[in-house]
C-alpha positions as CSV (number, residue, x, y, z in Angstrom):
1,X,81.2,40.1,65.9
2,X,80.6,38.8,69.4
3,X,84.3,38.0,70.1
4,X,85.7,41.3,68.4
5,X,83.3,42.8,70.6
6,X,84.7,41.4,73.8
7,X,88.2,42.1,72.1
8,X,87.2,45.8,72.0
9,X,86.4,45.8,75.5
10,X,89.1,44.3,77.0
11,X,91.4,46.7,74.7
12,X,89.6,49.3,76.0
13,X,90.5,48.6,79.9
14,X,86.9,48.3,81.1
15,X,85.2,46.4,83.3
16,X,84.1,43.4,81.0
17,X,83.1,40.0,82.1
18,X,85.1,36.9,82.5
19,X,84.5,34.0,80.3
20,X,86.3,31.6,82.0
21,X,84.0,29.3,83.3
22,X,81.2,30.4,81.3
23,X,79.0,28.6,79.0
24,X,78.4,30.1,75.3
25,X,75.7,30.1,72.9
26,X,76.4,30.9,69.7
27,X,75.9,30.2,65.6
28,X,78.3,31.2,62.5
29,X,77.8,31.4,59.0
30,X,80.6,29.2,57.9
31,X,81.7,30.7,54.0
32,X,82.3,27.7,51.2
33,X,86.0,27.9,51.7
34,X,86.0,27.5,55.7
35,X,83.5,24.6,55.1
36,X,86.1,22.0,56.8
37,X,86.8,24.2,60.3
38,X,85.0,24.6,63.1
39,X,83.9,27.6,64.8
40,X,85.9,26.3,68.0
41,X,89.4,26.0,65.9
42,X,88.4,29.6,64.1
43,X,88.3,30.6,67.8
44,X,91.2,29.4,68.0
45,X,93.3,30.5,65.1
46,X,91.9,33.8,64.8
47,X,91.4,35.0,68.7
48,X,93.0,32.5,71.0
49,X,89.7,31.8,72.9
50,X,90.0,28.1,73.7
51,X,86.4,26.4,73.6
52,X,85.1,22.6,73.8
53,X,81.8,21.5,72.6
54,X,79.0,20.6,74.7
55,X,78.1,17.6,72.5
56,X,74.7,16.5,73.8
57,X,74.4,19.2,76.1
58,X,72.8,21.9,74.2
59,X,69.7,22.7,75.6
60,X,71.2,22.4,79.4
61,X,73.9,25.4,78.0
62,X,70.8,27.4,76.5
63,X,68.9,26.9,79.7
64,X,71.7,28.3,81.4
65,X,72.0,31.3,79.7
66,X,68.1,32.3,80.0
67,X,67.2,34.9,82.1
68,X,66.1,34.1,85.4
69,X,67.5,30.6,85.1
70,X,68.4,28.4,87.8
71,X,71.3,26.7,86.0
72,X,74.5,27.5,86.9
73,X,78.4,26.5,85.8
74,X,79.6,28.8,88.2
75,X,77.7,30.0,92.2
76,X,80.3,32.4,92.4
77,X,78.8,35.9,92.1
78,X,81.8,37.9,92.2
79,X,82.7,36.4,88.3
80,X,79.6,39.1,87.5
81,X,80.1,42.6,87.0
82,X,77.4,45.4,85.9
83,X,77.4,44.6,82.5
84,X,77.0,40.9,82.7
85,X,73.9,41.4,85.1
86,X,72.5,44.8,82.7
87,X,72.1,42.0,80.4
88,X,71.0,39.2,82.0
89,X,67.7,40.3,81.8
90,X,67.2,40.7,85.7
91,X,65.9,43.4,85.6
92,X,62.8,42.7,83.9
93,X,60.8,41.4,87.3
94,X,61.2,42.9,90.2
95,X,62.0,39.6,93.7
96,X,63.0,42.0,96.7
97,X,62.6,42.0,100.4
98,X,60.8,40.3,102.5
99,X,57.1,39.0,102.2
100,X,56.0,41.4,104.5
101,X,56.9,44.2,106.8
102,X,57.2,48.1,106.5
103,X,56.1,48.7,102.7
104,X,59.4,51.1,101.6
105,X,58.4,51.4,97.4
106,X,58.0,49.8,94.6
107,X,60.4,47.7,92.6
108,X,60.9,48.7,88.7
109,X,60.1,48.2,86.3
110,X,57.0,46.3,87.3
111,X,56.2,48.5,90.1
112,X,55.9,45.3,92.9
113,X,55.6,46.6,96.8
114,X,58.6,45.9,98.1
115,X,58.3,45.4,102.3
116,X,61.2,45.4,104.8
117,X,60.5,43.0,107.7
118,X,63.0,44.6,110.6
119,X,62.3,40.8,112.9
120,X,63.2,38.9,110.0
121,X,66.8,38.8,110.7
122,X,66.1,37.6,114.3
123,X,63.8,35.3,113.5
124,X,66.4,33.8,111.6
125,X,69.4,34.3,114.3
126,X,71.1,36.2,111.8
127,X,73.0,39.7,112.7
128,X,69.8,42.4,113.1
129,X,71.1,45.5,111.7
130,X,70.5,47.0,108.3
131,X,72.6,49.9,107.2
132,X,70.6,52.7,104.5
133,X,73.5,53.5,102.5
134,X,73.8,56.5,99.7
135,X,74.6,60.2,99.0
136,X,73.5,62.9,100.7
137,X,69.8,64.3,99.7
138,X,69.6,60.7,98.9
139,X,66.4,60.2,101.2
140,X,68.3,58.0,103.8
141,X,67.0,59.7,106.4
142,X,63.2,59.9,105.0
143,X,63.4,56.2,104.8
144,X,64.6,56.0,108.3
145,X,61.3,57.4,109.6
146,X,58.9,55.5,107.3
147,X,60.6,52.3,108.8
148,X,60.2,53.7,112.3
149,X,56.4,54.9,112.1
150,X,55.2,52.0,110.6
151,X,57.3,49.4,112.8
152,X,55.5,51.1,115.6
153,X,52.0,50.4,113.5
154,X,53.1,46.8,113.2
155,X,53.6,47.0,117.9
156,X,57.4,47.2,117.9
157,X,59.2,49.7,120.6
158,X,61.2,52.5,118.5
159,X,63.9,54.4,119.7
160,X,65.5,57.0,117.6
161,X,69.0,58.8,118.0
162,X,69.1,62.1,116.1
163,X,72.4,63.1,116.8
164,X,72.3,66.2,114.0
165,X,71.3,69.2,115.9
166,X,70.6,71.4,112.9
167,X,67.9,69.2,111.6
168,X,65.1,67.8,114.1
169,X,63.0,64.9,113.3
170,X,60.0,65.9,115.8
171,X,57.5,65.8,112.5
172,X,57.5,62.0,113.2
173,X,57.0,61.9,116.8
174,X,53.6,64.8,115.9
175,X,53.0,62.5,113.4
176,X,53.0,59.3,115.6
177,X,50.9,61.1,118.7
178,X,48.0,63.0,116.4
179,X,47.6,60.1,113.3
180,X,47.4,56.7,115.4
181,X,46.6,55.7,119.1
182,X,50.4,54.9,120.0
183,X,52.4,57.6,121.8
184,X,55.6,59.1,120.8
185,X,58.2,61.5,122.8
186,X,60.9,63.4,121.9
187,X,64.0,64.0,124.5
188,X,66.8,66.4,123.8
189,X,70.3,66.3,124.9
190,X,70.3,69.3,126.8
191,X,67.4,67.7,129.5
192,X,69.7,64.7,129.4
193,X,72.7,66.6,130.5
194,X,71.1,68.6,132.9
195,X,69.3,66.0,135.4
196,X,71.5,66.2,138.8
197,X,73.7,63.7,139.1
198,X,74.0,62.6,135.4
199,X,73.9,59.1,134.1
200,X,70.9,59.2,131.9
201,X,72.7,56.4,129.8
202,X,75.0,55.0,133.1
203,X,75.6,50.9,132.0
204,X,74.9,49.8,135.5
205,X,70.7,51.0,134.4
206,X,70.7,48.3,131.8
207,X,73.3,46.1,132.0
208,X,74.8,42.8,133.7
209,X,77.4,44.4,136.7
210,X,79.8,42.9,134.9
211,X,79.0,44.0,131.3
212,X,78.3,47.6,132.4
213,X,81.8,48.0,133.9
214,X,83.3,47.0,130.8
215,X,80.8,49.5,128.6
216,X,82.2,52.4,131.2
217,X,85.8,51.1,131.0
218,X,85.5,51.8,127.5
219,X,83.5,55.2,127.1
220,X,86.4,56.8,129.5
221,X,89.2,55.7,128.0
222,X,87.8,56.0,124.3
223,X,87.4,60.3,126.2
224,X,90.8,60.4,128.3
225,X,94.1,59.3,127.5
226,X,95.2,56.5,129.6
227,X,98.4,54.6,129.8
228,X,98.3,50.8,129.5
229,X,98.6,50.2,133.9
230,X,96.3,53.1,134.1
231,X,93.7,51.7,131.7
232,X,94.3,48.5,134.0
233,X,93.7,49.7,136.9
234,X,90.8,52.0,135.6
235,X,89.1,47.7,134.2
236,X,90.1,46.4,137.6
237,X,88.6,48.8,140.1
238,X,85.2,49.3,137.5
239,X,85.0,45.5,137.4
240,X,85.5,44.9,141.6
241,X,83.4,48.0,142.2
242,X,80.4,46.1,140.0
243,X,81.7,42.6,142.2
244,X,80.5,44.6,145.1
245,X,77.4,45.6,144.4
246,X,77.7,49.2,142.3
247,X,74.5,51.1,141.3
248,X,76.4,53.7,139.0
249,X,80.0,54.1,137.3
250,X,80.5,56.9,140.1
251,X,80.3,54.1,142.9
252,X,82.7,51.8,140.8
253,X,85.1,54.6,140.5
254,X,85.5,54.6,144.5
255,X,86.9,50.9,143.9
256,X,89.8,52.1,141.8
257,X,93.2,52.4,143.4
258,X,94.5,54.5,140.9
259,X,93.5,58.1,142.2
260,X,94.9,59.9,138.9
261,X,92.6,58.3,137.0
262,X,90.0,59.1,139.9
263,X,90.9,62.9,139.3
264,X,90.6,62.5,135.7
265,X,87.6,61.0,135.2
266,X,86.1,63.9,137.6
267,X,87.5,66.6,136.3
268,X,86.0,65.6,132.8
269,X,82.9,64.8,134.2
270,X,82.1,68.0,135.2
271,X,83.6,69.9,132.8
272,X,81.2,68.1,129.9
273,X,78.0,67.5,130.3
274,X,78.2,64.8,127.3
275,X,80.8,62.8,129.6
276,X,77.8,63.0,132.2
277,X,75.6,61.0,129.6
278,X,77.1,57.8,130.5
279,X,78.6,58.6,133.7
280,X,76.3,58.5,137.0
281,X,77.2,59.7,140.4
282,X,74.4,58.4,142.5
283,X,72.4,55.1,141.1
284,X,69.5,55.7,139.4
285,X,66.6,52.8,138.9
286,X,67.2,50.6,135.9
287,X,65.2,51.0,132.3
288,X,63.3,47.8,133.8
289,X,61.8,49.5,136.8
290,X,60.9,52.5,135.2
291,X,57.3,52.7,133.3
292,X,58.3,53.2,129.5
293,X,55.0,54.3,127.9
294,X,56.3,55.8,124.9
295,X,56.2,53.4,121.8
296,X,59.1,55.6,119.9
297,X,61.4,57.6,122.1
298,X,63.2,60.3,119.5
299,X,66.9,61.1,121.4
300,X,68.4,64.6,119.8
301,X,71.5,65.9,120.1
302,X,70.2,69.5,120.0
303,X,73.5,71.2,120.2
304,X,76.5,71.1,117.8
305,X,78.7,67.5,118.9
306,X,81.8,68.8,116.9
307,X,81.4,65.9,114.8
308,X,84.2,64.9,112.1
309,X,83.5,65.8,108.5
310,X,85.5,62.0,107.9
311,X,87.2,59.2,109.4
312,X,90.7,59.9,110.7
313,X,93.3,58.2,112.6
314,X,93.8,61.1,115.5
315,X,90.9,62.8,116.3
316,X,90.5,66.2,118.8
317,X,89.0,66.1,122.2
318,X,86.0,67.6,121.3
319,X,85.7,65.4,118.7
320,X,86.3,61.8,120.8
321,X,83.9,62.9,123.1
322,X,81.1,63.7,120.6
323,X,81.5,60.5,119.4
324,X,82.1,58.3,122.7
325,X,78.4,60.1,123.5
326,X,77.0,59.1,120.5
327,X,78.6,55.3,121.2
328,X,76.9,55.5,124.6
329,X,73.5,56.6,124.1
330,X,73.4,53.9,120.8
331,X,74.6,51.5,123.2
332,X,72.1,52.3,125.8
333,X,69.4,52.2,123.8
334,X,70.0,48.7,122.4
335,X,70.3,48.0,126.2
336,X,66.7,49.7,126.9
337,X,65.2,47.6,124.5
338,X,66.6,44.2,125.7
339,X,65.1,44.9,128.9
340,X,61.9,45.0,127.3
341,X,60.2,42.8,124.9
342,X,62.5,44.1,122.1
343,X,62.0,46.1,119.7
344,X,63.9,48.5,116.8
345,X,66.6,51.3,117.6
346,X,67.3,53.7,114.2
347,X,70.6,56.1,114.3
348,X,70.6,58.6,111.7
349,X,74.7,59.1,111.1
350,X,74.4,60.8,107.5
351,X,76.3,63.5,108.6
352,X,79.4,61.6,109.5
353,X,79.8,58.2,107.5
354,X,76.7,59.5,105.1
355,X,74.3,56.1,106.4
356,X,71.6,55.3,108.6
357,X,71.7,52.0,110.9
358,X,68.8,50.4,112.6
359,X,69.6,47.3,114.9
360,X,66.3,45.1,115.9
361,X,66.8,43.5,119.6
């Protein structure tokens, strides 16, 4: 019945598991008249399945084959699909996340805590970013803040980029300020935009000289359309100007020879005030000299970025330089917390590729 079953299956087109490489357990009746053969020539001669005994080996196949079992035949996990681990019996104890952390639920069916440790990945040099993945309504970005507020409980720095300006998560930062004795603060794009001179986000606040040039080189020409010798001479001049001392991209600009790409990068500065973000004319003190008191910083894009509905492979002005903001001010604020003793940035990006990302530094 088992082997017409997998027969089925297969027939069928579905996703069914592989037995190559698979160890089976399994007993026949064997009638009178088929007294003589085997069950692995009946295999065989009725279904084509090729099988070899494990003479003496029995109990190291049925061990194998036990739910939580440590046995193996095969460490390759993509030889499992849904069904294979449905059955398994998996999911009758619940072994997820870390041993402790930010308490996020409880694992079914047996209803275990399950804690999210965001340092863990540091601790163990390994890439720091978790991505909340799932539908929309799916509670990604309720999950988000329960991770924030209580990594601030547990002394980390939080900073938050909200870039959805139709739905404002200042609940948590009133949450953070009235319920505990840290401090929270939220800042809005439109204060960002409007300090004289720009450059709330300017590299040259938080990064090496040479490092910051490249992070400007990039935000302009991810904005404005450059040729390949005018992106060249855009690097060039951005990396002497940082050579010679530059406080902001604005005095870096004066180092490029290119006076086009001067004129551009102008023009678009003061024509959008989300090109200003990461664009300073005059220096500004760096994230390092300036007193940061808040323990989560909430960043909202309070007016509508123009944001794609999708990927796509040309995208509009408007919609490059939503985009290119939200890339700087993420950037930044991994930057901010370097400068500091560390700490957990969260961006909520459900609108656009429908996930949340949180990077520990």
């Amino acid at each position: 019945e088992f082997t017409r079953a997998v027969r089925r299956e297969y027939a069928q087109g579905r996703d069914v598991p592989s037995l190559l490489g698979c160890s089976i357990v399994f007993g026949r009746r064997t009638p009178p008249r088929h007294a003589t053969e085997t069950f692995v020539e009946f295999l065989a001669s009725s279904y084509g399945i090729e099988t070899k005994p494990l003479e003496h080996r029995q109990m190291l196949a049925l061990d194998e084959v036990q739910p939580a079992s440590r046995v193996r035949c095969s460490p390759w996990p993509q030889r499992l699909n849904l069904g294979m681990v449905a059955y398994s019996g998996i999911t009758s104890f619940t072994d997820l996340g870390d041993p402790e952390g930010a308490y996020v639920g409880q694992g079914l069916p047996d209803g275990t805590p399950v804690y999210y440790d965001p340092m863990a990945a540091s601790r163990l040099d390994r890439p720091p970013t978790t991505y909340l993945c799932g539908r929309p309504g799916s509670g990604k970005t309720m999950l988000l803040q329960l991770l924030c507020f209580q990594s601030v409980l547990m002394g980390h720095r939080v900073i938050v980029v909200n870039p959805k300006g139709f739905d404002s998560l200042q609940p948590v930062v009133d949450l953070v300020n009235t319920d505990t004795d840290h401090s929270a603060e939220r800042v809005s794009l439109a204060t960002l935009a409007s300090e004289d001179g720009g450059g709330a986000f300017d590299p040259f606040r938080y990064a090496r000289p040479d490092t910051a040039a490249s992070i400007a080189a990039n935000f302009i020409t991810t904005v404005i359309d450059l040729d390949q010798r005018q992106r060249t001479a855009l690097r060039f001049g951005l990396n002497r100007g940082a050579v010679g001392g530059a406080g902001c991209v604005g005095e870096a600009l004066r180092c490029v020879d290119d006076p086009a790409v001067v004129d551009l990068v102008d023009k678009m500065w003061a024509s959008t005030p989300l090109f200003q973000l990461g664009i300073g004319m005059r220096p500004r003190p760096r994230f390092d000299a300036v007193d940061l008191t808040s323990d989560l910083t909430l960043i909202e894009f309070d007016v509508d970025l123009n944001l794609p509905s999708q990927v796509k492979e040309v995208y509009t002005d408007a919609e490059r330089i939503s985009l290119a903001a939200i890339r700087c001010v993420a950037t930044a604020s991994v930057g901010i917390l370097s400068l500091s003793d560390g700490g957990v940035m969260a961006t909520d990006e459900a609108h656009l590729v429908r996930e949340v990302r949180i990077t520990v530094v």
